[in-house]
PLY file of the C-alpha trace (Angstrom):
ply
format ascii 1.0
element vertex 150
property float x
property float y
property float z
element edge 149
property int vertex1
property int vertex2
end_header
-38.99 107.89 40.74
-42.68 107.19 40.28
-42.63 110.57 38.24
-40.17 109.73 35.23
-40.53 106.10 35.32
-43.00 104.48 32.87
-43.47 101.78 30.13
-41.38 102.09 27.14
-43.15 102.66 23.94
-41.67 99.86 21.92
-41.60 96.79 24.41
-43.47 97.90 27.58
-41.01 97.12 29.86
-40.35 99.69 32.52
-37.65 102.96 31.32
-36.99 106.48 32.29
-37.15 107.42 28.61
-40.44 107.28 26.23
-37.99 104.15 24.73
-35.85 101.52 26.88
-32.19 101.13 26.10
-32.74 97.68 24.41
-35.47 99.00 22.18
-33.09 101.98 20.92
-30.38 99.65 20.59
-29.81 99.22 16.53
-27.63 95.96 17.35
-30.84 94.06 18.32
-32.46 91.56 15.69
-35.55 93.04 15.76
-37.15 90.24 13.66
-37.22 88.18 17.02
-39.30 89.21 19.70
-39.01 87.25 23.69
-42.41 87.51 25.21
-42.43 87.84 29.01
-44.41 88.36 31.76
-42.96 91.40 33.57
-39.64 93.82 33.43
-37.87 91.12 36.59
-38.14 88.50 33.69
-36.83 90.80 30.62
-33.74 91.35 33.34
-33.58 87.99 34.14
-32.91 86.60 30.17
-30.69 90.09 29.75
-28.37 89.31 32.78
-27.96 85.71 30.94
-26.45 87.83 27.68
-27.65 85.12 25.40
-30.66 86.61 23.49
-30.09 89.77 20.90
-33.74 90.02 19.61
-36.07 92.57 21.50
-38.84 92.07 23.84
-42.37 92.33 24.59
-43.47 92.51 27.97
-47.00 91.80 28.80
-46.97 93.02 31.96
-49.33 90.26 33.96
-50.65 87.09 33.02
-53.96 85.62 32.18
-55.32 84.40 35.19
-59.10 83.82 34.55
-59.73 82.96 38.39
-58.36 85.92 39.14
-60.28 88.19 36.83
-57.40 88.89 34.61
-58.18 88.36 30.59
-56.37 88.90 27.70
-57.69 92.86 27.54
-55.49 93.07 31.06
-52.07 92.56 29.51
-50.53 93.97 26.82
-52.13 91.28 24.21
-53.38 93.43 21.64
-50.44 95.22 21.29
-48.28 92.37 20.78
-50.75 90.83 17.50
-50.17 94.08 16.19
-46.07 94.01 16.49
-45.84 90.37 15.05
-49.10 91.47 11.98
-48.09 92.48 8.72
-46.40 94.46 7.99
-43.95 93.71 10.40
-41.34 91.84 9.64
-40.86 88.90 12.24
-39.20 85.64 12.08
-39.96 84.53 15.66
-41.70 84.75 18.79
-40.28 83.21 21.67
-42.46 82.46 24.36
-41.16 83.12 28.19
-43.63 83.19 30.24
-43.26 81.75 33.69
-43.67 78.27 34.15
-46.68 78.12 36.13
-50.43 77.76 35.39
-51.04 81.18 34.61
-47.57 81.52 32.60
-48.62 78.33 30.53
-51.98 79.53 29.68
-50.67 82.99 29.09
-48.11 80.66 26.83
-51.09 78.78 25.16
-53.06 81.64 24.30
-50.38 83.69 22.52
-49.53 80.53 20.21
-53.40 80.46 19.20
-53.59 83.59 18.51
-50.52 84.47 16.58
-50.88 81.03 14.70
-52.70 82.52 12.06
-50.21 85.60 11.26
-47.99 82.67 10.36
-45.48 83.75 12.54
-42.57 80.77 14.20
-43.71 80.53 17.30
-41.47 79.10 20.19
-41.10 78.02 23.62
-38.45 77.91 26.10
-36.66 74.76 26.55
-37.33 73.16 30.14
-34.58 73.27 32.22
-36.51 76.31 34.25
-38.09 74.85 37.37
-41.65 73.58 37.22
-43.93 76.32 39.24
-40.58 78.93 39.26
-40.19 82.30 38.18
-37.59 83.32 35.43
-36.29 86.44 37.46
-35.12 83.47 39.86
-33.00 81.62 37.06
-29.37 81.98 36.75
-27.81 82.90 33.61
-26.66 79.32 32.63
-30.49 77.96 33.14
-31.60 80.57 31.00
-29.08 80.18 28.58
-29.79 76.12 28.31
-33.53 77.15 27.93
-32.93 79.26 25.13
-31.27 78.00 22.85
-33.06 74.42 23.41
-36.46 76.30 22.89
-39.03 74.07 20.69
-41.37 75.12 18.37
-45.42 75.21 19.90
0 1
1 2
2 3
3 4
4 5
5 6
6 7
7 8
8 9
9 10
10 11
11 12
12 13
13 14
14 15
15 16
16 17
17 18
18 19
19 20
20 21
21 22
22 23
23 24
24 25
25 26
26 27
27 28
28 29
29 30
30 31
31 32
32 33
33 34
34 35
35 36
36 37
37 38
38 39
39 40
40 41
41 42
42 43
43 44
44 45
45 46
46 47
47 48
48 49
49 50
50 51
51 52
52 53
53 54
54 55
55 56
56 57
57 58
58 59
59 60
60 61
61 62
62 63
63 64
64 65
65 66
66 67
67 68
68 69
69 70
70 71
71 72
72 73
73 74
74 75
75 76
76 77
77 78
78 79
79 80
80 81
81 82
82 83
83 84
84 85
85 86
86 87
87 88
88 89
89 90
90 91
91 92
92 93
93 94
94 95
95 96
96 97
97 98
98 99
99 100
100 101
101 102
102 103
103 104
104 105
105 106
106 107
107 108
108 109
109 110
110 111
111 112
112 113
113 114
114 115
115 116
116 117
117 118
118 119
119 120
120 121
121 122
122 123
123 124
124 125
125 126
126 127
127 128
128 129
129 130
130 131
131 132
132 133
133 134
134 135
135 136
136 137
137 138
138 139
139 140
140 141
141 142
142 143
143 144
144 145
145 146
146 147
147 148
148 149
């Protein structure tokens, strides 16, 4: 498995292919792009069947205590999705609601601010200190489309 498993090329999120089924999939708004933390929470919001845009998966958190910067996850690679002269209307922000997810959170709002780019957050309704992969579908649901601009 370790062998043909690896990050897709489009979202990072973990596929058997050089491109995940959601990224391949020509139904998706591709204009809207769900930033999470790790594949468990990409499953997580799919499993709800309430979001059509695509992901970005960064794959870890910040976590300055813990030696993990913005270089560690898959930052630089998302300023260069959202940057002209992409086309995208949102970012939606789902990152874990815990320090490290809200800093993550934080940081990706400053630093997409000036591409101009709508930047949102998911609604609460997703346990203080829990992890989306955790949620059930009608949590995630509520959180999504109650989601507030940063």
């Amino acid at each position: 498995m370790k062998e043909r498993v690896g990050l897709c090329s489009g979202c990072f999120g973990l596929s058997d292919h050089p491109r995940c089924q959601i990224c391949d999939d020509e139904r998706r708004e591709r204009e809207v792009i769900c930033v999470v933390e790790g594949p468990a929470d990409l499953m997580a919001i799919e499993r709800a069947r309430s979001f059509g845009g695509v992901y970005h998966v960064l794959n870890g958190a910040l976590a300055p205590l813990d030696g993990i910067g913005p270089d560690d996850i898959k930052m630089k690679e998302l300023i260069a999705r959202v940057s002209p002269p992409a086309v995208v209307r949102e970012v939606i922000i789902a990152t874990n609601a815990t320090v490290e997810g809200e800093a993550t959170a934080l940081y990706i709002a400053r630093a997409l601010k000036p591409l101009g780019v709508k930047t949102t957050r998911l609604a609460r309704g997703l346990p203080a200190g829990g992890d989306l992969e955790y949620s059930d579908s009608a949590t995630l649901t509520s959180a999504l489309s109650g989601r507030r601009e940063l």
